[in-house]
Residue frames as a rotation matrix with the C-alpha (Angstrom) as fourth column:
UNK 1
-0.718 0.678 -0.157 25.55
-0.685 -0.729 -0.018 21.15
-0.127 0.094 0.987 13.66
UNK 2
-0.490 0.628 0.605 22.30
-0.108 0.645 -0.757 19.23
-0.865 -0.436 -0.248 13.97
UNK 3
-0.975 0.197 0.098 20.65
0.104 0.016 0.994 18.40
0.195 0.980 -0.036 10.94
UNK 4
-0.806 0.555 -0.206 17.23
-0.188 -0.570 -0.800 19.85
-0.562 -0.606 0.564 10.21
UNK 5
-0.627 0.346 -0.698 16.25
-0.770 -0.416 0.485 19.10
-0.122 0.841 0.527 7.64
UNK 6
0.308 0.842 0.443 13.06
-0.856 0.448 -0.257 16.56
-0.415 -0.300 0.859 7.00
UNK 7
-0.683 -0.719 -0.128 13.27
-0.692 0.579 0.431 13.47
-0.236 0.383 -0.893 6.56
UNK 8
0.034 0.999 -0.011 11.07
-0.999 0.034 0.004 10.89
0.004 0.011 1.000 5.38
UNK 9
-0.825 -0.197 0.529 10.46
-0.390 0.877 -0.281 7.09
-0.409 -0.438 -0.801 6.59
UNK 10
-0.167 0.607 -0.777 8.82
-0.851 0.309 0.424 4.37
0.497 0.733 0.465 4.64
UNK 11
-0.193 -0.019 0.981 7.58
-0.868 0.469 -0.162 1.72
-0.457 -0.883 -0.107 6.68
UNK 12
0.817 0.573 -0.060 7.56
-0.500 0.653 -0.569 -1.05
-0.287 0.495 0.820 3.99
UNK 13
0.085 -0.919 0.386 9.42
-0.171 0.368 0.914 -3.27
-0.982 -0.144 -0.126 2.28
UNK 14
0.732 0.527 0.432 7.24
0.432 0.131 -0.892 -3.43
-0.527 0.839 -0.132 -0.59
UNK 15
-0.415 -0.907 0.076 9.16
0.597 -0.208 0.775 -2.31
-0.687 0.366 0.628 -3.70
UNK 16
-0.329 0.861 0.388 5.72
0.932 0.230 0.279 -1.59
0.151 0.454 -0.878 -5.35
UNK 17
0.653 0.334 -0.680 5.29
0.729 -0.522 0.443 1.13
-0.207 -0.785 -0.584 -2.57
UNK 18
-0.234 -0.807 -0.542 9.04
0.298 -0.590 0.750 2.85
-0.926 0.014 0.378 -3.28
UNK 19
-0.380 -0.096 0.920 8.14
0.895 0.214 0.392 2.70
-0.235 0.972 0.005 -6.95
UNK 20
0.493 0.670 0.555 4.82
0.580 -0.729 0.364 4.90
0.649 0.142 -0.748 -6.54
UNK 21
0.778 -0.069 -0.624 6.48
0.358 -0.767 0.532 7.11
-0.516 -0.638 -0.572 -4.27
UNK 22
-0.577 -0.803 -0.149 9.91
0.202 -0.318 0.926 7.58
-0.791 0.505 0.346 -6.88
UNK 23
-0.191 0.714 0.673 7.04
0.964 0.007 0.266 7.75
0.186 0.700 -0.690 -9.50
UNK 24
0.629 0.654 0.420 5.85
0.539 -0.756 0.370 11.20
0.560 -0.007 -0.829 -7.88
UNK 25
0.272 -0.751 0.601 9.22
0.211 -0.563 -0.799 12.40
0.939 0.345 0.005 -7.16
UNK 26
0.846 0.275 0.457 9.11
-0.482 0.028 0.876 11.14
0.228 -0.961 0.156 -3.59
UNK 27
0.163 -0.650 -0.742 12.42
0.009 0.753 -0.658 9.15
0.987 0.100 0.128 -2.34
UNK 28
0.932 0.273 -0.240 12.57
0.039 0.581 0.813 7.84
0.361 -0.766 0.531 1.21
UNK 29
0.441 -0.822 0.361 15.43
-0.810 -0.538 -0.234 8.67
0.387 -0.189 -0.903 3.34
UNK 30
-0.720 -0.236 0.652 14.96
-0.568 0.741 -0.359 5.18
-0.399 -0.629 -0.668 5.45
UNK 31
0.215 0.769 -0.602 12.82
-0.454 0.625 0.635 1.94
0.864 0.137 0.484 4.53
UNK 32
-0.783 -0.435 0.444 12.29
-0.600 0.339 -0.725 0.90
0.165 -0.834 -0.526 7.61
UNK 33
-0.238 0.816 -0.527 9.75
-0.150 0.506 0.850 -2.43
0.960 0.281 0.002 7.12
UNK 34
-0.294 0.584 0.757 7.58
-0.947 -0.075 -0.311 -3.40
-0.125 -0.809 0.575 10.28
UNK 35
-0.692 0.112 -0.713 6.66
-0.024 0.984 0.178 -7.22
0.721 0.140 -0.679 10.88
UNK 36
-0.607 0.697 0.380 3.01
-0.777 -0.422 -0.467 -7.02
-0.166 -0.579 0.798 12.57
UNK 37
-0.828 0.529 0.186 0.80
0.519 0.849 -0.101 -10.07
-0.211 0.013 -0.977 12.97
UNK 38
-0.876 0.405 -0.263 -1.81
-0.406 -0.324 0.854 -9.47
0.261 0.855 0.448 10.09
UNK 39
-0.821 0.544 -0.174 -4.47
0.447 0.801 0.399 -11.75
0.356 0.250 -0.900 11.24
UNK 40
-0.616 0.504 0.606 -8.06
-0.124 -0.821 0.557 -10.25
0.778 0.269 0.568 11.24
UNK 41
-0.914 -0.019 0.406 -10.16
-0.393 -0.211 -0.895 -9.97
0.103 -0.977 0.185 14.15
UNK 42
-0.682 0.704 0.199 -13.30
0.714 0.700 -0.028 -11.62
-0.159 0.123 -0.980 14.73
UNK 43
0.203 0.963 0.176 -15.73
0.879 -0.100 -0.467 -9.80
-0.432 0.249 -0.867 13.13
UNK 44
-0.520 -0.532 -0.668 -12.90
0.048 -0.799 0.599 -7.08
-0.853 0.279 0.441 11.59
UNK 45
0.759 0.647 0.071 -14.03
0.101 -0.009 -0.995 -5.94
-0.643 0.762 -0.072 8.24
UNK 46
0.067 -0.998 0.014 -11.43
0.992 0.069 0.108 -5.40
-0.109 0.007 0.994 5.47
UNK 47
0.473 -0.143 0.869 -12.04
-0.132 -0.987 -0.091 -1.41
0.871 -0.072 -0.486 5.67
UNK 48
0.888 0.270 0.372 -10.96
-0.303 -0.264 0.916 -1.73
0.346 -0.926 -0.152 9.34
UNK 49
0.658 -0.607 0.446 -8.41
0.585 0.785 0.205 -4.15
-0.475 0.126 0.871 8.73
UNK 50
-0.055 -0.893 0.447 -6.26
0.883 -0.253 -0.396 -2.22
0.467 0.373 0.802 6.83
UNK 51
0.247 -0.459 0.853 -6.54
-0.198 -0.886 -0.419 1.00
0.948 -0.065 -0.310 8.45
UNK 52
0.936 -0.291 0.200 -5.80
-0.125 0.255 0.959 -0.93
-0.330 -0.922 0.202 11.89
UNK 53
0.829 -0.363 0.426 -2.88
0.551 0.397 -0.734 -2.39
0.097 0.843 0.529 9.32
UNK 54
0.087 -0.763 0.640 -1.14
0.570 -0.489 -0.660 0.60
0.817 0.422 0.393 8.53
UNK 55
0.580 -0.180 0.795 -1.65
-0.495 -0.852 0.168 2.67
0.647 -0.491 -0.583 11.66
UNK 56
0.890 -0.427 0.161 -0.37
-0.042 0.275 0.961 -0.14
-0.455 -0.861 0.227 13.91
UNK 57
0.396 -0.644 0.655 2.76
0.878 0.057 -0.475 -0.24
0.268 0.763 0.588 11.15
UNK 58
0.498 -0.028 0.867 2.94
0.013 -0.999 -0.039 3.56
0.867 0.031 -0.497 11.56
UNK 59
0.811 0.469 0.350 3.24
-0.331 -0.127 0.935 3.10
0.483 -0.874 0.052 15.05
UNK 60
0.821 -0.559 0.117 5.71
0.295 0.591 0.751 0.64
-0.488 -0.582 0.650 15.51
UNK 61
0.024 -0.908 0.419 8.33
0.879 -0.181 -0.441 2.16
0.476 0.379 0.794 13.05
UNK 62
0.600 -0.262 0.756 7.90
-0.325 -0.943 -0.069 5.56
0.731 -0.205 -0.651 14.95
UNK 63
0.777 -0.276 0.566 9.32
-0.625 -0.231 0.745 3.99
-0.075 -0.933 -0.352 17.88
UNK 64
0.817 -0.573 0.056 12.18
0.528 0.706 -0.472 1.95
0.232 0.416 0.880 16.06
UNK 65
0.608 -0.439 -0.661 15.32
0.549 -0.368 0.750 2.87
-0.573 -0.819 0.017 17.14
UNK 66
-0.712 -0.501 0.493 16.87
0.668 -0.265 0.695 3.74
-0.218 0.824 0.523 13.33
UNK 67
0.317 0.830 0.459 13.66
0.767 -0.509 0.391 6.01
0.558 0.228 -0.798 13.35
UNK 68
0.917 0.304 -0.258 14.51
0.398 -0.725 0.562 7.57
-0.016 -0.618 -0.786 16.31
UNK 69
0.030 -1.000 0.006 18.14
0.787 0.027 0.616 7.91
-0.616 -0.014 0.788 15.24
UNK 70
0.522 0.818 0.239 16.76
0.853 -0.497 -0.163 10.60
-0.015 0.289 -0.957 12.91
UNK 71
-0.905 -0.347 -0.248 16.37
0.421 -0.817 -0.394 13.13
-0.066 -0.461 0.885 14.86
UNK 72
-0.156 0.926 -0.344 13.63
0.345 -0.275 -0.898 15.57
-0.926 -0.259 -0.276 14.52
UNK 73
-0.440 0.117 -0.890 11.90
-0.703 -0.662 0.260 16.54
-0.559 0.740 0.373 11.63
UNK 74
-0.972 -0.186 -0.141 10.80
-0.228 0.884 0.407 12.95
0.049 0.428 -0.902 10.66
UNK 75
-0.038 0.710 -0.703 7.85
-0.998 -0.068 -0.015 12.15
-0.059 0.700 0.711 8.26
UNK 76
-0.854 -0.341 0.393 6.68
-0.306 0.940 0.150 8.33
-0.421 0.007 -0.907 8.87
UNK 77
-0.247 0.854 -0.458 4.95
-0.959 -0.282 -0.008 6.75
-0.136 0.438 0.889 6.29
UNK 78
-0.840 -0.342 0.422 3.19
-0.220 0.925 0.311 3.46
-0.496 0.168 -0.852 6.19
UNK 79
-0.258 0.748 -0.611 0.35
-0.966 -0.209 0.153 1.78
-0.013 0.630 0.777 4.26
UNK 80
-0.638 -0.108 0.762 -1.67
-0.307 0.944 -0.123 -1.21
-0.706 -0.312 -0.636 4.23
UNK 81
-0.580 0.526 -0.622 -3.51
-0.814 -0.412 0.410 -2.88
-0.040 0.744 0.667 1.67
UNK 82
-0.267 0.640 0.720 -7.05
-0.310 0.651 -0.693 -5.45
-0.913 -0.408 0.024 1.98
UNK 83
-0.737 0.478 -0.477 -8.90
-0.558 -0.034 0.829 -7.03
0.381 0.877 0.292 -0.90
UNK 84
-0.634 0.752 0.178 -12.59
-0.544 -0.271 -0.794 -7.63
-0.549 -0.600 0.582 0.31
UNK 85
-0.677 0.706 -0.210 -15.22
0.081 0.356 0.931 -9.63
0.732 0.613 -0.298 -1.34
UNK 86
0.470 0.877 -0.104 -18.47
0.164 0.029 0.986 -8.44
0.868 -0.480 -0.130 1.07
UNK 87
0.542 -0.536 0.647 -17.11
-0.840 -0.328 0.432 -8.36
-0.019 -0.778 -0.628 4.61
UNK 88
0.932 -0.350 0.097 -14.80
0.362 0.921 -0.147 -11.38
-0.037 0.172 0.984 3.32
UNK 89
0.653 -0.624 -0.429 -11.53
-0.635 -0.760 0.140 -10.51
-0.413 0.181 -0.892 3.84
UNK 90
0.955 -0.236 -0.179 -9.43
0.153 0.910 -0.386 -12.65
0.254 0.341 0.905 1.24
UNK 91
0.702 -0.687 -0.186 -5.73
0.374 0.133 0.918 -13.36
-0.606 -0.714 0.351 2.50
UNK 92
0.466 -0.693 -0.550 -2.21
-0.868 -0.480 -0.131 -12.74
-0.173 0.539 -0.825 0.86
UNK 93
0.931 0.294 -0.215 -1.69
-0.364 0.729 -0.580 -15.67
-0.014 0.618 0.786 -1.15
UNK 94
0.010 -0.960 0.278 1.28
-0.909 0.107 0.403 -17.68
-0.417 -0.257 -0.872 -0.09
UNK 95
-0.336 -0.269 0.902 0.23
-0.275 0.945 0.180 -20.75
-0.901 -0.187 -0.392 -1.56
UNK 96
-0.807 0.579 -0.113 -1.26
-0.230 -0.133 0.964 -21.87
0.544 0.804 0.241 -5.25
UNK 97
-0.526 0.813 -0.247 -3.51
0.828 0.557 0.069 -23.48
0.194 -0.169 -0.966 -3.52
UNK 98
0.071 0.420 -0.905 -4.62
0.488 -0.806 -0.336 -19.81
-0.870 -0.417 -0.262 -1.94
UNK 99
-0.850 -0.082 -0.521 -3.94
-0.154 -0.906 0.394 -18.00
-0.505 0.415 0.757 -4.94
UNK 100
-0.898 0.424 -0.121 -6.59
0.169 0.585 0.793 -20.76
0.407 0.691 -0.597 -7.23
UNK 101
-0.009 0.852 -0.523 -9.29
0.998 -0.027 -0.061 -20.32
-0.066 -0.523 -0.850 -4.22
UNK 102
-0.435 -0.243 -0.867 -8.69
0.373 -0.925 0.072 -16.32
-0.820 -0.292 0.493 -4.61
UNK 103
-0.997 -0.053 0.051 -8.92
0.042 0.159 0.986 -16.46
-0.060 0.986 -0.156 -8.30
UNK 104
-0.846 0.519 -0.123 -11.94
0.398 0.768 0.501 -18.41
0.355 0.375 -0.857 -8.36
UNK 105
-0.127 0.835 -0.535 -13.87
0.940 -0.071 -0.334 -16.25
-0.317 -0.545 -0.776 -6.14
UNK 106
-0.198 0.168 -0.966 -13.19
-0.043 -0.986 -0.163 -13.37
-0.979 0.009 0.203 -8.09
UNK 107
-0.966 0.041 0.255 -14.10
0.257 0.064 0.964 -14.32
0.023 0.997 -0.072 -11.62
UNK 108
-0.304 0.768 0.563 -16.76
0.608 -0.298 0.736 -12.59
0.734 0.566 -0.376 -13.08
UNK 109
0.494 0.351 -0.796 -17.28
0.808 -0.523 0.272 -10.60
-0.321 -0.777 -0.542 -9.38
UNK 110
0.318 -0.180 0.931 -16.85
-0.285 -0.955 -0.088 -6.91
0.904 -0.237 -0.355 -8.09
UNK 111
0.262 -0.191 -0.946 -14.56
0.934 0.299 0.198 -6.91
0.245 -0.935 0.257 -5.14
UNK 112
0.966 0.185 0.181 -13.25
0.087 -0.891 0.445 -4.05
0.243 -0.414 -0.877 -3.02
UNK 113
-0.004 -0.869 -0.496 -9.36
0.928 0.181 -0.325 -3.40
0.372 -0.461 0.805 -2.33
UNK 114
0.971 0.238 -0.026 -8.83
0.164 -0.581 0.797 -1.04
0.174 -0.778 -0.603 0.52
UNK 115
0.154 -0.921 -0.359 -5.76
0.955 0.232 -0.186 0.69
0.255 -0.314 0.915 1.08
UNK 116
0.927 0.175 -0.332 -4.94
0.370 -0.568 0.735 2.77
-0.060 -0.804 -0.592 4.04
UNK 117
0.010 -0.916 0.400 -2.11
0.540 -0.332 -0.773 5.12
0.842 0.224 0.492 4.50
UNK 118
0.790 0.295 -0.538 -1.19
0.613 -0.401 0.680 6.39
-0.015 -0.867 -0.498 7.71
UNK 119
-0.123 -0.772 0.624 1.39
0.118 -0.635 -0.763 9.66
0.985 -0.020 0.169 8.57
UNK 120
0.626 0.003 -0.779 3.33
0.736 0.327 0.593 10.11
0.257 -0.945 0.203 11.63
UNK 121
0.168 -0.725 0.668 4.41
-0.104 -0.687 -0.719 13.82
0.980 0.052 -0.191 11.31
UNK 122
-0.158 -0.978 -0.137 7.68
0.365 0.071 -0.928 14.95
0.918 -0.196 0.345 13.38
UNK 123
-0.530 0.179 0.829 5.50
-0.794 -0.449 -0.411 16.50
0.298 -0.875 0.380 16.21
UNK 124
-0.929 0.122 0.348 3.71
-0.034 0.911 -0.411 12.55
-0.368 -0.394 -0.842 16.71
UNK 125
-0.065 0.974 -0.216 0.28
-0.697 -0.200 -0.689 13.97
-0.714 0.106 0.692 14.93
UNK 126
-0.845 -0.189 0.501 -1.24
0.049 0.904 0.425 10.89
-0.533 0.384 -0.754 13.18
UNK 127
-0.301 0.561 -0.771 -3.28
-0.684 -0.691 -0.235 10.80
-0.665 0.457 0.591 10.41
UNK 128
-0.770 0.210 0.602 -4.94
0.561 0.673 0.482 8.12
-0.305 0.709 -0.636 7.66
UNK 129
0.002 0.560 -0.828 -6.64
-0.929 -0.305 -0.208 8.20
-0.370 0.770 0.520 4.96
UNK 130
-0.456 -0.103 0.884 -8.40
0.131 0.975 0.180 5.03
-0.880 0.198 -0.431 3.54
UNK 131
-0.575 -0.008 -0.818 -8.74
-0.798 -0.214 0.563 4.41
-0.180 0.977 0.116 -0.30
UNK 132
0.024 0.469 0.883 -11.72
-0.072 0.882 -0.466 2.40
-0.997 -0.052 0.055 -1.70
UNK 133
-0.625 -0.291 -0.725 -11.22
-0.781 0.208 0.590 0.83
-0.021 0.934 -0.357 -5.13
UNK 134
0.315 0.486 0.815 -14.06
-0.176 0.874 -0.453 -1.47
-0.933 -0.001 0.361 -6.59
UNK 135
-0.508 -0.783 -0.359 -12.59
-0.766 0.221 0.604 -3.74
-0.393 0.582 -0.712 -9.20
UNK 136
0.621 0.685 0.381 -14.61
-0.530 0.726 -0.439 -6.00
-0.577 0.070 0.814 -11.23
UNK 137
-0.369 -0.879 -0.303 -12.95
-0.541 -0.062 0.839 -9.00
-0.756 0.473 -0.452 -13.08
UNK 138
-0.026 0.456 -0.890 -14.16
-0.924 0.329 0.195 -10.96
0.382 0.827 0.413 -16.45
UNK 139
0.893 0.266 0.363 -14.99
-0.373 0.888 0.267 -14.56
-0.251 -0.374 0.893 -15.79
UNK 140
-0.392 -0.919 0.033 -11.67
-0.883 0.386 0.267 -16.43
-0.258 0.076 -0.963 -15.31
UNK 141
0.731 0.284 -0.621 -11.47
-0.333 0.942 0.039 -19.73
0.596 0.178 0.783 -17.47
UNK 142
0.968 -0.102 0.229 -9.86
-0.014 0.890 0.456 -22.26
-0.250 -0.444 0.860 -15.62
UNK 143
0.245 -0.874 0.419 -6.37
0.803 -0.059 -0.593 -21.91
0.543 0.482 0.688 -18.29
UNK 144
-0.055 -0.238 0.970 -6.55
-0.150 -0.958 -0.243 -18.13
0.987 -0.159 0.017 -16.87
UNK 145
0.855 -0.235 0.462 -5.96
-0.516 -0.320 0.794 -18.95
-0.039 -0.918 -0.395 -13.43
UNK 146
0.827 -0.550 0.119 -3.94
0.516 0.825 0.230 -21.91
-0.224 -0.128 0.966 -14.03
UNK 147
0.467 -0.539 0.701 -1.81
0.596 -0.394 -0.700 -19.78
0.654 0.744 0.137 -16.19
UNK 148
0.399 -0.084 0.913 -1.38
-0.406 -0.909 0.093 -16.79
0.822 -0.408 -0.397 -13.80
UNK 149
0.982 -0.127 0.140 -0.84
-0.051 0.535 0.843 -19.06
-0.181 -0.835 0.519 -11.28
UNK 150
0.295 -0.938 0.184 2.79
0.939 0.320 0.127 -20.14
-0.178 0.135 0.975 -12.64
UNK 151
0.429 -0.127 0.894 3.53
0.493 -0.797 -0.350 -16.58
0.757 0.591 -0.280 -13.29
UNK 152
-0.105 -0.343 -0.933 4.33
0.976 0.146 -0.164 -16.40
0.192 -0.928 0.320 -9.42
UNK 153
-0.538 -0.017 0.843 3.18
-0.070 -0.995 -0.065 -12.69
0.840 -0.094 0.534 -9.70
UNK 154
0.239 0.779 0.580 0.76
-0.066 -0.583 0.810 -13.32
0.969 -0.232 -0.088 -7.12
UNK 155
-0.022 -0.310 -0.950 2.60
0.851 0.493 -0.181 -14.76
0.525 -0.813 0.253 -4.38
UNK 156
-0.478 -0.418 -0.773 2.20
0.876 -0.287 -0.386 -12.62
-0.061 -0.862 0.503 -1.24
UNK 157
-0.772 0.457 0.443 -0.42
-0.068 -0.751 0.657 -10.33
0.633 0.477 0.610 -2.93
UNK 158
-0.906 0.329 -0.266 -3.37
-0.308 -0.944 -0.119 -9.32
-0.291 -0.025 0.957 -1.75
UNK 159
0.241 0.559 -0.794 -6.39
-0.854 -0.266 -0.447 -10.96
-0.461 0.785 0.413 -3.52
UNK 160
-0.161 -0.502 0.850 -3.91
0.787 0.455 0.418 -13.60
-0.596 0.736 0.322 -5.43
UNK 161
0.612 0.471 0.635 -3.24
0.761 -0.135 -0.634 -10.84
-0.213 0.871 -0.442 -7.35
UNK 162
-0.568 -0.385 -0.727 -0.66
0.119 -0.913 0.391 -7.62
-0.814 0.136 0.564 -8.65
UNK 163
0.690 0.697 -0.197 -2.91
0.123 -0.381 -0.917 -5.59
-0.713 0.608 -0.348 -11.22
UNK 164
0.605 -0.056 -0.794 0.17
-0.492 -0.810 -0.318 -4.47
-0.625 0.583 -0.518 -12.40
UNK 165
-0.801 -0.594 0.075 1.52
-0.425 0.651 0.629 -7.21
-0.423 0.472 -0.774 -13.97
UNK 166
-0.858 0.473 0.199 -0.67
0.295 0.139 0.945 -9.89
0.420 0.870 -0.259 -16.41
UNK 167
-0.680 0.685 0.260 -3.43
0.716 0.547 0.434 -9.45
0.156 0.481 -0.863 -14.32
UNK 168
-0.630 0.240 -0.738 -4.36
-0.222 -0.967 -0.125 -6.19
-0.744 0.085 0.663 -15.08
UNK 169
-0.937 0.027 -0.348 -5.98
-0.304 0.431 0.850 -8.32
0.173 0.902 -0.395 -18.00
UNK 170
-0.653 0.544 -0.527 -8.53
0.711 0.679 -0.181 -9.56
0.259 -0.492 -0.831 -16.00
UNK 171
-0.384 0.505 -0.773 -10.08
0.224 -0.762 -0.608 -5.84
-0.896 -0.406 0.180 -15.27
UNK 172
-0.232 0.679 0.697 -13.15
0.973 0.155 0.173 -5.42
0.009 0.718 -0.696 -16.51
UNK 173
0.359 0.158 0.920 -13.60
0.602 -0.792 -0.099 -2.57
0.713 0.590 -0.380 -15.10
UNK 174
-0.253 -0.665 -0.703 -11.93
0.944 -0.011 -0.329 -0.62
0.211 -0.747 0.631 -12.14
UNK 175
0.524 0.266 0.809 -13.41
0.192 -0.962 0.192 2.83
0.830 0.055 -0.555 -10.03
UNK 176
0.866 -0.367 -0.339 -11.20
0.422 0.174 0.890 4.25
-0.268 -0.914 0.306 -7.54
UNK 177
0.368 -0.835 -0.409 -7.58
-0.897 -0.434 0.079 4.79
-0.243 0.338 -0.909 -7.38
UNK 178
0.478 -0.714 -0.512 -5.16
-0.465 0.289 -0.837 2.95
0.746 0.638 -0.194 -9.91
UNK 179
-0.158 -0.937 -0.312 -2.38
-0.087 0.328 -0.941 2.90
0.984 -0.121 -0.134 -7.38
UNK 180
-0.183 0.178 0.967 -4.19
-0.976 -0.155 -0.156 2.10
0.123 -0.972 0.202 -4.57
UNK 181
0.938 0.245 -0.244 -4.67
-0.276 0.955 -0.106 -1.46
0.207 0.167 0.964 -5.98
UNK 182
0.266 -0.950 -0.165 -1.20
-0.374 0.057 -0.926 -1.22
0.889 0.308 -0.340 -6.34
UNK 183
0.056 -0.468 -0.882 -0.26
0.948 0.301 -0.100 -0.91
0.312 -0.831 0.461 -2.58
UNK 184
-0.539 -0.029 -0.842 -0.18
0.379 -0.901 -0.211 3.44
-0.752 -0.433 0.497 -1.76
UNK 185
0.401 0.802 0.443 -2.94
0.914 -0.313 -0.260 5.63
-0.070 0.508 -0.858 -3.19
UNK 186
-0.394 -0.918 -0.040 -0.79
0.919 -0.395 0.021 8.30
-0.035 -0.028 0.999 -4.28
UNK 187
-0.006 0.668 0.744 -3.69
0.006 -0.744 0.668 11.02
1.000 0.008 0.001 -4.35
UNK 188
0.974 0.198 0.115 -4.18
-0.124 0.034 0.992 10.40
0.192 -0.980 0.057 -0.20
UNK 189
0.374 -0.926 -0.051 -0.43
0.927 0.373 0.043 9.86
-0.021 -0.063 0.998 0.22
UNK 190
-0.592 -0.429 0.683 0.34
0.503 -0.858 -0.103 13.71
0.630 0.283 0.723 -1.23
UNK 191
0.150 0.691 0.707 -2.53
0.103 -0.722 0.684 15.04
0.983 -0.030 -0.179 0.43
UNK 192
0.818 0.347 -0.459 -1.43
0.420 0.186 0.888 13.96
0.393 -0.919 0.006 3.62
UNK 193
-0.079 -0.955 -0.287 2.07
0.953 -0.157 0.258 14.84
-0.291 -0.253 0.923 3.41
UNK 194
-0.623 -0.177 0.762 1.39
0.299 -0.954 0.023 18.14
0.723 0.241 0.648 2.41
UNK 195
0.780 0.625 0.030 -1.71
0.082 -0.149 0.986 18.55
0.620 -0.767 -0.167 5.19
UNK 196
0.887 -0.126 -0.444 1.28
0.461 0.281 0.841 17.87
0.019 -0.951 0.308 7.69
UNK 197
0.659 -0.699 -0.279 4.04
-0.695 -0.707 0.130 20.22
-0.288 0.108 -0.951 6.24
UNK 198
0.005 -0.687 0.727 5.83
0.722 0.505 0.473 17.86
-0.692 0.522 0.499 4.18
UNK 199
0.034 -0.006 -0.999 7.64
-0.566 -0.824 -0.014 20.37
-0.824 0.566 -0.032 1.09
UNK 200
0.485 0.631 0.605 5.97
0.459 0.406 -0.791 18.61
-0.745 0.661 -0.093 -1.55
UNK 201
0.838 -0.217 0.501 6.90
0.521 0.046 -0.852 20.72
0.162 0.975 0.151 -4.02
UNK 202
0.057 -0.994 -0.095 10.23
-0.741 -0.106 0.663 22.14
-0.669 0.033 -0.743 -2.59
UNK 203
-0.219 -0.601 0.769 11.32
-0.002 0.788 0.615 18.50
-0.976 0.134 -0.174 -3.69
UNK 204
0.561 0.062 0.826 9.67
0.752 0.379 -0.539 18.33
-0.347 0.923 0.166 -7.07
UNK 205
0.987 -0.008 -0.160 11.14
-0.054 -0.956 -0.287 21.74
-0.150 0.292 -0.945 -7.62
UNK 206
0.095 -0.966 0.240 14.95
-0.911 0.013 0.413 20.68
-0.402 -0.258 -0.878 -6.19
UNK 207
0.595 0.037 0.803 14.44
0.013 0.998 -0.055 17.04
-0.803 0.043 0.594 -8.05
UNK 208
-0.374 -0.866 -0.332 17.32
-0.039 -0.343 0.938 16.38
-0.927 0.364 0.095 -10.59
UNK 209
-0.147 0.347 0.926 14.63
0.989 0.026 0.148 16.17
0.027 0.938 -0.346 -13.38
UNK 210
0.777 0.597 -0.198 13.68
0.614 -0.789 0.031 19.68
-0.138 -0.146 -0.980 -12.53
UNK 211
0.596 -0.356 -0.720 16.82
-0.029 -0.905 0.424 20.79
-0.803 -0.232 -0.550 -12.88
UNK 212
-0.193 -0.629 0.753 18.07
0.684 0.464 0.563 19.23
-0.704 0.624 0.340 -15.79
């Protein structure tokens, strides 16, 4: 007998991502990550940037072959996330050297982190939604980057940064969505899966906290 039932596909590898989605009683049938040359376009902004990001993500896991092993009924989700300073787009910090020059341009500033979420419901209809999140931080001494810096939280962030770890310390002040700094704006995430006939709350309803 064919299986019908929905299924849902994370395009990430991000653990950050699975978290906020088990956070809201979401769990991923497949993580199926996507490896997409990131580099921005001449004149790309980082609003554009990430929602090019996550749809072109979106894209390429729909047509993975463990995707298409499925079957039908498959819910692909992927997300991408920018941090902005003007139409600067700052990188994902792979180096101290990148995380210190990140740092440094955001002490005492307001920056922007963009993050895009795209859905690839089971009939191919595609959808995004892009979170804006302005984020101001306190002047960084010089100890406070060094410091953060050995903490290796930021490696591969965003920004040189994970909010949710020390340097959530650094927010002065933060409008927007929470967990869209994170990596998946979980307000545009639900809204889309449910817009596209994902059973939201079947699942919270059939989760084993609900039934305990």
């Amino acid at each position: 007998m064919a299986d019908t039932r929905v299924k849902l596909v994370l395009a990430s590898a991000s653990p950050r991502r699975l978290t906020l989605l088990e956070r809201v009683g979401l769990a991923p049938d497949l993580l199926n990550p996507t490896d997409i040359d990131e580099t921005p376009k001449k004149r790309e902004t980082p609003r554009r940037l990430s929602i090019r990001l996550a749809e072109e993500k979106a894209r390429i896991a729909h047509m993975a072959p463990q995707v298409t092993a499925l079957g039908s009924g498959v819910f692909i989700l992927a997300a991408d996330t920018v941090v902005g300073l003007g139409r600067r787009i700052l990188p994902k910090a792979e180096t101290p050297e990148e995380a210190f020059a990140c740092l440094t341009l955001l002490s005492g500033r307001s920056h922007w982190v963009y993050s895009t979420v795209c859905l690839i419901g089971p009939k191919g209809n595609k959808t995004t939604r892009c979170s804006e999140t302005k984020v101001r931080f306190k002047r960084l001494s010089r100890e406070d980057i060094q410091s953060y810096i050995k903490s290796e939280e930021w490696r591969g962030k965003a920004g040189g940064y994970a909010i949710q770890g020390r340097a959530e310390t650094f927010v002065r002040n933060l409008t927007g969505s929470y967990s869209g700094v994170v990596g998946l704006p979980l307000y545009e995430t639900v809204h889309l899966l449910e817009g596209a006939g994902y059973p939201i709350l079947h699942t919270w309803m059939n989760s084993p906290s609900a039934m305990a």
